[in-house]
C-alpha positions in Angstrom: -73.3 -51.8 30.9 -75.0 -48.7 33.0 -72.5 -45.9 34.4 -73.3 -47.6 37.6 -72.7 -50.5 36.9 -69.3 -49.7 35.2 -68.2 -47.6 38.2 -68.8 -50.6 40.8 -67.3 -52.6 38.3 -63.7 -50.5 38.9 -64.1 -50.4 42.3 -64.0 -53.8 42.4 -61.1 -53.8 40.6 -59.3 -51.2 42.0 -59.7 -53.7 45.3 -58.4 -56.6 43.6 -55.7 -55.3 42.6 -54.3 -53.3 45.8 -51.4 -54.6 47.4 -51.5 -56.3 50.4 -49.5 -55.5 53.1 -47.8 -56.8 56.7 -46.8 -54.4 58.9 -44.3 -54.7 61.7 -43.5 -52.6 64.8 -40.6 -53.1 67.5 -41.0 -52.1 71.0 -37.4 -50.6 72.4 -36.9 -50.0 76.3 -37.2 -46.8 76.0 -40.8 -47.1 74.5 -43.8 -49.3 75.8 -46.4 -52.0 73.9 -48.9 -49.3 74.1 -47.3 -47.2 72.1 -45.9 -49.2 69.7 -49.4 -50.3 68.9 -50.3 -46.7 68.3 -48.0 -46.3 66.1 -48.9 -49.2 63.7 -52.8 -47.8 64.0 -51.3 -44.7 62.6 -49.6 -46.9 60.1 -52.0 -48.7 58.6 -54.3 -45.4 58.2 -51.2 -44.4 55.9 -50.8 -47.5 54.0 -54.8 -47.5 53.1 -54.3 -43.9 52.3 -51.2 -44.5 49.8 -54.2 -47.4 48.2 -53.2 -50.6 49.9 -55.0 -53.2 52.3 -53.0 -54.4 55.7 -53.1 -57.9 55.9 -51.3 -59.0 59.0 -49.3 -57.0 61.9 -46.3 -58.4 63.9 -45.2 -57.2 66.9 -41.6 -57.6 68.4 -39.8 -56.5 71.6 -36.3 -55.7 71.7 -33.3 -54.5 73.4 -31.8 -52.4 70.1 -32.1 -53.1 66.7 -30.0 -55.8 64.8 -27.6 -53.9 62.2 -28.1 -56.2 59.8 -31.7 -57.1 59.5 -33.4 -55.1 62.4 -35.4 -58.1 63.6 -33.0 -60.8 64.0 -32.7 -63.6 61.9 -35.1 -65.6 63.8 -38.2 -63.3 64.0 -36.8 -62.6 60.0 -37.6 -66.1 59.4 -41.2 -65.8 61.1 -41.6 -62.5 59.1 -41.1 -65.0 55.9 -44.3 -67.5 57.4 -46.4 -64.9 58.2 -45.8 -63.3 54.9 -47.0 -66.4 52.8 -50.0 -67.3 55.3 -51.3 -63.9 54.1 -49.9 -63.8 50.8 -48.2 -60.7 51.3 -46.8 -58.3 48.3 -44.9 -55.5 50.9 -43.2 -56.0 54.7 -43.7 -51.9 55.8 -42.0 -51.2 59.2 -42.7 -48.5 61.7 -39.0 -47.0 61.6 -37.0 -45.9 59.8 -34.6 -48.9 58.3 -30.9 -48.5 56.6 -30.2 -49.2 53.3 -28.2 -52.1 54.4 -31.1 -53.3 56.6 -33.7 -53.3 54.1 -31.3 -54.9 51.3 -31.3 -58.1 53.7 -34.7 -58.1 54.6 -35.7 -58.3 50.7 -33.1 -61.2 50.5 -34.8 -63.0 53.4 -38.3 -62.1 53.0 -38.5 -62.3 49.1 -40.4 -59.4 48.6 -40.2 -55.7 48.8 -39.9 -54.1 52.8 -39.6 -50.6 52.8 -40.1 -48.4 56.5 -42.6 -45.7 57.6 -40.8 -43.0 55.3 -42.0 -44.3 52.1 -45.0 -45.0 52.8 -45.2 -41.1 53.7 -43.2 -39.9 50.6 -45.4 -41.8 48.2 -48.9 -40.4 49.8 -46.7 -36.4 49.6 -46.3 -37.9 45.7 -49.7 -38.6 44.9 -51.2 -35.5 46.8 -48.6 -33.0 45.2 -50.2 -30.7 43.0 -48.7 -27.2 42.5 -45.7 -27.2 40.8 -43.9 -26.2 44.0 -45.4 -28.7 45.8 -44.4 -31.4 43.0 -40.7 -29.9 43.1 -40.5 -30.2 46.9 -41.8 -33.9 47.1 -39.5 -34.8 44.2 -37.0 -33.3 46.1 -37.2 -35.8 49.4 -38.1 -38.3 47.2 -34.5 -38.2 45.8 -33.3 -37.5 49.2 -34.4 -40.8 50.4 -33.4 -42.8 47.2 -30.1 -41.5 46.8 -28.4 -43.9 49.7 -30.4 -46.5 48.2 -29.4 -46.9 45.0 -28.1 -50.2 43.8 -26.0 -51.7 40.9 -25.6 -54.4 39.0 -21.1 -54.4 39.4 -19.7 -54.2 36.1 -22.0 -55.8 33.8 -23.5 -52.9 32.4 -19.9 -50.6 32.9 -19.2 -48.3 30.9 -15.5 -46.6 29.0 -14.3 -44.7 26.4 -12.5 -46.0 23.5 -8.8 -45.5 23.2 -5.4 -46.3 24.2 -5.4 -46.2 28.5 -8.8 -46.5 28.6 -9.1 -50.2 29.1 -11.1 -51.4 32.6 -14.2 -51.9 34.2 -15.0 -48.1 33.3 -17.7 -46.2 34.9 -20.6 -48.5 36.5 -24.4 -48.0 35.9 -24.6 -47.0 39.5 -22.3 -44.4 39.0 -24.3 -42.7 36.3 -27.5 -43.4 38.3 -26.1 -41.3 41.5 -25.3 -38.4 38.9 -28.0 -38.3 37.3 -29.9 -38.1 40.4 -26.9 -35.6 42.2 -27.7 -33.2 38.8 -31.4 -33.2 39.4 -31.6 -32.6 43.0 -29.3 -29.7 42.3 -31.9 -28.4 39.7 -34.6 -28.8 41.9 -32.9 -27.1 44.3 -31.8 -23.8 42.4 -36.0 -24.5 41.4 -37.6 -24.0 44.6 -34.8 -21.1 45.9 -36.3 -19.0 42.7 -40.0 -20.2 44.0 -38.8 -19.2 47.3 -37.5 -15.6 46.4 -40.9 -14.8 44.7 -42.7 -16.2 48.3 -40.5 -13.8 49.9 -41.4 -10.9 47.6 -44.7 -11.7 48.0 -44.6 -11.8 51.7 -42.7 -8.4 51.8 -46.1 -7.2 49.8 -48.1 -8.4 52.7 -46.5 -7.2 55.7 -46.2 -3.5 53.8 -49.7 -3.8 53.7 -49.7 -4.3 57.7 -51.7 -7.3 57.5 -51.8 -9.2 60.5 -51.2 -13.3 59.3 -52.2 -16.3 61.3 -51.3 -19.5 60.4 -52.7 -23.2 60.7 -50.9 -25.6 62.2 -51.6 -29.3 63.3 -51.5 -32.8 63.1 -52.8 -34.0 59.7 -56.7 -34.6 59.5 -57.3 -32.4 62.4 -59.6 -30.5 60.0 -57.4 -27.3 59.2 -58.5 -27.0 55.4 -62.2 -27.4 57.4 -61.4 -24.1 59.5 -59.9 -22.1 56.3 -63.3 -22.8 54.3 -65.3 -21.5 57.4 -63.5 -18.4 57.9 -62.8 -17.5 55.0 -65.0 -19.1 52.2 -61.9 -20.7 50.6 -63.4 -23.7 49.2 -60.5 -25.9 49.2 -60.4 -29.3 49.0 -61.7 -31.1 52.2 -61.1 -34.6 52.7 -61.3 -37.4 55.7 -57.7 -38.5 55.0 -54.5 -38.0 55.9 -52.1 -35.6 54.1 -54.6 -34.6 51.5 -53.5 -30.7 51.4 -49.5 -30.3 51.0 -49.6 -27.0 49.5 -50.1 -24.1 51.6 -53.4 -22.0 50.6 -53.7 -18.0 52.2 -57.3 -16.2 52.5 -58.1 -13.1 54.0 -61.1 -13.2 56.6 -62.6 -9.8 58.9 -62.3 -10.0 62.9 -65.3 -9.1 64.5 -64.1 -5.3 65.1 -63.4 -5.5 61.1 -59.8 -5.6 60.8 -58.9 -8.2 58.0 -56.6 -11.1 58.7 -54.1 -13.6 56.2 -54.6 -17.0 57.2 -52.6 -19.7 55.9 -53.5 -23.1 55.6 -50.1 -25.4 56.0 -49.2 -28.9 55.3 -50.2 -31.6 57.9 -47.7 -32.9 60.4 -47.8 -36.6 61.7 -45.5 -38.6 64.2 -42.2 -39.2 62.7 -42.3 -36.9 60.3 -39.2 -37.9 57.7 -36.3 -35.4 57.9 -36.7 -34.9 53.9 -40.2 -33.6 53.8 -39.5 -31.1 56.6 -36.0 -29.9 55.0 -38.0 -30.2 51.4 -40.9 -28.1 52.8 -39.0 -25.6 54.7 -39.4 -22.4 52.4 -43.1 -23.6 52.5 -43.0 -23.6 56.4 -41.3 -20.7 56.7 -44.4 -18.7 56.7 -45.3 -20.1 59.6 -41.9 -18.3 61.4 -43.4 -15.1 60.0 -47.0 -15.2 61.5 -48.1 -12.9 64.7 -50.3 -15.7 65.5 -49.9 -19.7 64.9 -53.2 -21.6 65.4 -52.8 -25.0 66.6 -55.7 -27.5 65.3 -56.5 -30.6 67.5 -58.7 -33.3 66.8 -60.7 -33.8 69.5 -61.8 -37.2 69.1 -58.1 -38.4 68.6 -56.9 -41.4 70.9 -53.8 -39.7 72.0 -54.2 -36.1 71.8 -51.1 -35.5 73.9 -48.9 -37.6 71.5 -50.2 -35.3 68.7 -49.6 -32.2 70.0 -46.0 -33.5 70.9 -45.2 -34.4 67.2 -46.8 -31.1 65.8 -44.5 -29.1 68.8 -41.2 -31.7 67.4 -42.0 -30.0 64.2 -42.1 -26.7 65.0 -39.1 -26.7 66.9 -37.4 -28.0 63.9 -37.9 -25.2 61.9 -37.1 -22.9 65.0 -41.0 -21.4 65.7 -41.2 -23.1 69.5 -41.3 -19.4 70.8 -44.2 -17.8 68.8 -47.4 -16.8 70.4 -50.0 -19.9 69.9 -53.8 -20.3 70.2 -55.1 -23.9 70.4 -58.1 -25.0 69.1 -59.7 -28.3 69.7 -61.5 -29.5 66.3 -64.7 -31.6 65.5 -66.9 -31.0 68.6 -69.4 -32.7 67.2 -67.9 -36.0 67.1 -67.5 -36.1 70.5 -70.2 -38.1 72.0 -71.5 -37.4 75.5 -71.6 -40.8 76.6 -67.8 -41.4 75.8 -66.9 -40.3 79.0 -63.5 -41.3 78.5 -63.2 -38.7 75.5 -65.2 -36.1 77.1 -62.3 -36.2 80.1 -59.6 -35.8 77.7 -60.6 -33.0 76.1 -61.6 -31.2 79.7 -58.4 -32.2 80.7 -56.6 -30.7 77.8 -58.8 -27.7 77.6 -57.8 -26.8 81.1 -54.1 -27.5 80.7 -53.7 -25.2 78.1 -56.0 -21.9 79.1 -57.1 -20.0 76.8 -57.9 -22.6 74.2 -61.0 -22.8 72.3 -63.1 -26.0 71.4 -64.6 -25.4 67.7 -66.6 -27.7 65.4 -65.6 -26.2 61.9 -68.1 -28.9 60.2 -71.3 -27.5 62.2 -70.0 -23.8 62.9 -69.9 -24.4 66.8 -67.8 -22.3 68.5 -66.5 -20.4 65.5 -67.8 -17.2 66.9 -65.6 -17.9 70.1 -62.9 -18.7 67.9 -62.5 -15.6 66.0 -63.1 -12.9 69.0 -60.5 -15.2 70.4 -57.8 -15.2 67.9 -58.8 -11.0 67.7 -57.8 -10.6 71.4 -54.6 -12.5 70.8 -53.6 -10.4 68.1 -54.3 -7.7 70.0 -52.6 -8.4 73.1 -49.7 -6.3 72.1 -51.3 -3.5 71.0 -53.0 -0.5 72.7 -55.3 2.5 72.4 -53.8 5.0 71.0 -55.6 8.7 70.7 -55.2 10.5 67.6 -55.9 13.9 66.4 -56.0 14.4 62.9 -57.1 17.7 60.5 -60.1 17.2 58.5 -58.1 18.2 55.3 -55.8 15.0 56.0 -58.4 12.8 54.7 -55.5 10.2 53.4 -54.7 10.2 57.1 -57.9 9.0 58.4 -58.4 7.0 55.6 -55.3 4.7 56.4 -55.8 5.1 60.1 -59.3 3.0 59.4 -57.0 0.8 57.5 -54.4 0.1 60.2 -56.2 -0.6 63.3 -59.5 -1.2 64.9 -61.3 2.5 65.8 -62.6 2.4 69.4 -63.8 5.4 69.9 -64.5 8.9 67.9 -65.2 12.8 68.4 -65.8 15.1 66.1 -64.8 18.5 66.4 -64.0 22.0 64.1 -60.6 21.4 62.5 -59.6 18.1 63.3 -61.8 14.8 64.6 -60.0 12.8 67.8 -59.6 9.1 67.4 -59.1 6.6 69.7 -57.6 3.0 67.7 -55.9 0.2 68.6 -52.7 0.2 66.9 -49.2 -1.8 67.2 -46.0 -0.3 67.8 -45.5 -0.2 63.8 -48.7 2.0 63.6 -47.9 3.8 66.2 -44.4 5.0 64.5 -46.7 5.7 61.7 -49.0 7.5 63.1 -46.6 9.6 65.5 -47.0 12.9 64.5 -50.6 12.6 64.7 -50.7 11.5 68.6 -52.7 14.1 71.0 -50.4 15.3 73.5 
């Protein structure tokens, strides 16, 4: 058999054998049918990313959800038909279900249901790929399981020998929850270690008065895309969601040459579980430390509004709502002109939000914008300072060149008269050395 041959051979295999899946969204008062079928569309681009094939979607309306099975017994029942017409292997929902909830719906439906948060924990597991990034996705992973766990009663008990020690003993679920209580304390002390050499390193960086910016968006809005244009990275680039988790920082030169730390960060998506964000927040703390947060859009999203609402969600959660941020609206050039409907949205959102720039990091359109852009905004704080400094202070005028952008220069006997943007930490710096 040819190499060809043999590789079409496992794809064909690897298709067989994928799970099939039904997926089921609820539509509460406080949301709407439109919505809720957004939300399964984002679904299902998650299921085929963690490698399985959606086979049916049901859609249900109601008031709240039931405690016990979340649809009802009824629709439960209909969940059941639909699942053998399609021969189902997995029931995924679009929220989040208890432990209680999804026990019952296994009962009922006879196969596995598991909710939105899996799904996303399971693509985080197979995308993981730095050891910090293994340790943090382990970490929710355990999070999420830990509530979850379930025993067999006393059949597999176990006791010590002895006088007193007679009884059902110490269950298997016991042991289960401490094991997994004595690894997610390990993990934890883990990533604080990983954490205090981030910080060092970041104390590094900002003695080096580096300016940072950092990349923030919804995931697949092409932020790894905008890293490898500015800055060469060559990282990995894919047309799927969530396939960077660890965060990446280059250095790249604004146009008046100062050089910039950008940081490429994990994705964010709607509903984003509560244990990847507390998981990832030592990662995401960089992003509380930048001067500048750059917010990627896709522009040929459906709903960009909704996206930028769940990337905002997420930044308030880690407590960065009030930094300065630049938007940029991604992939230009998959914008068609006659998509009138698309052109309008992205007018519309461009003009709600001034300022913003609209890029294609594939083609290089509007990169050149983009980075005089982000230099003004970094800027915005800073002003021209003039500067006299002695020709024998060459270490002077060497760092000066270092710190900020020169603007201006004169030459003269005994000392040469700069004129540089600087901030107000240059400034201090640079104090004794400011013309009168």
């Amino acid at each position: 058999m040819s190499p060809t041959e043999s590789a079409f051979t496992d794809t064909l295999i690897s298709r067989e054998f994928r799970e099939r899946i039904v997926l089921v969204g609820v539509t509460f008062p406080h949301s709407t049918p439109a919505a809720t079928d957004a939300g399964l569309d984002e679904l299902a681009l998650l299921v085929d990313t963690a490698g399985a094939d959606v086979a049916a979607r049901m859609v249900q309306r109601r008031q709240a959800p039931d405690p016990a099975t979340y649809l009802g017994r009824g629709k439960a029942e209909e969940l059941v038909a639909i699942c053998l017409e399609v021969d189902a292997d997995t029931v995924v929902f679009d929220d989040d279900l208890s432990p209680a909830q999804q026990r019952n719906l296994e009962k009922i439906l006879g196969r596995t249901a598991i909710d939105r948060t899996a799904v996303i924990l399971d693509i985080f597991a197979q995308n993981a790929r730095t050891p910090e990034g293994r340790a943090q996705v382990e970490l929710a992973l355990l999070r999420y399981r830990l509530p979850r766990l379930r025993g067999r009663g006393h059949s597999l008990s176990q006791q010590a020998g002895g006088i007193g020690t007679r009884g059902p003993g110490e269950t298997q679920l016991e042991v289960d929850r401490r094991r997994l209580v004595r690894r997610m304390t390990r993990l934890e002390a883990d990533l604080r270690q990983l954490d205090r050499t981030r910080r060092v390193q970041r104390r590094g960086r900002q003695r080096g008065r580096q300016r940072t910016v950092s990349l923030v968006g919804y995931t697949n809005a092409g932020k790894s895309t905008i890293l490898n244009r500015l800055c060469d990275a060559d990282v990995l680039v894919e047309n799927r969601l969530f396939s960077t988790l660890d965060p990446r920082t280059r250095a790249f030169a604004l146009p008046g040459g100062e050089t910039v730390l950008l940081t490429d960060t994990v994705g964010f998506v709607r509903k984003l579980p509560h244990q990847v964000v507390e998981a990832f927040r030592s990662t995401l703390e960089v992003v509380l430390e930048s001067d500048l947060i750059v917010h990627v859009v896709d522009g040929s999203a459906p709903d960009l509004e909704g996206q930028i609402a769940a990337v905002h969600a997420v930044l308030g959660e880690i407590g960065a709502t009030d930094l300065p941020e630049l938007l940029v609206v991604n992939k230009a050039d998959a914008l068609v002109e006659d998509d009138e409907g698309a052109m309008e949205d992205v007018r519309r959102l461009l003009t709600a939000h001034p300022g913003s720039v609209l890029v294609s990091a594939r083609t290089g359109e509007g990169i050149e914008e983009l980075l005089g852009t982000v230099g003004d905004r970094l800027r915005a704080g800073d002003r021209v300072v003039e500067l006299v400094i002695p020709w024998a202070r060459g270490d002077v005028l060497a760092a000066v060149h270092r710190e900020g952008e020169i603007v201006g220069e004169e030459a003269g006997d005994a000392a040469t008269r700069l004129h540089v943007v600087l901030d107000e930490a240059g400034k201090a710096r640079f104090a004794e050395f400011v013309a009168s």
